[in-house]
C-alpha positions, 0 to 999 in steps of 0.5 A: 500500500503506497497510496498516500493516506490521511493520517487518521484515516483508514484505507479501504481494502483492497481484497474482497471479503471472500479472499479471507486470510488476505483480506484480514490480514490487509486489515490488521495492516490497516488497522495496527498504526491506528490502534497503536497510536490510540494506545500511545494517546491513553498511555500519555494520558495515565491509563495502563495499555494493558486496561487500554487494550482490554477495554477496546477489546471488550468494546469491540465484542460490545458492537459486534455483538449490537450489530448482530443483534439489530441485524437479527431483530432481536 
């Protein structure tokens, strides 16, 4: 990936979803700066990076799981 991205932005892939491991893979890469960059902020802030990294974790199952659900009526 070579093209010029806005800082703070996130690329679209380039992969189709059905190209799994490609696909994924793509995304971690797509995705890492960012999440370490918003570890970095909250580590300068005075959280510990390990609660930091839970909490996004568990945020993150949190909005899977909405999404699902809506998805689902339920």
């Amino acid at each position: 990936m070579d093209a010029m991205i806005e800082p703070g932005s996130v690329p679209a892939p380039t992969h189709q979803a059905k190209e799994f491991l490609a696909y994924e893979t793509e995304c971690r890469g797509a995705l890492k700066p960012l999440l370490a960059e918003l570890l970095d902020r909250a580590e300068a802030a005075g959280w510990k990076r390990r609660t930091v990294a839970a909490t996004l974790m568990f945020l993150a199952a949190q909005q899977v799981s909405e999404a699902s659900e809506a998805s689902t009526g339920g």
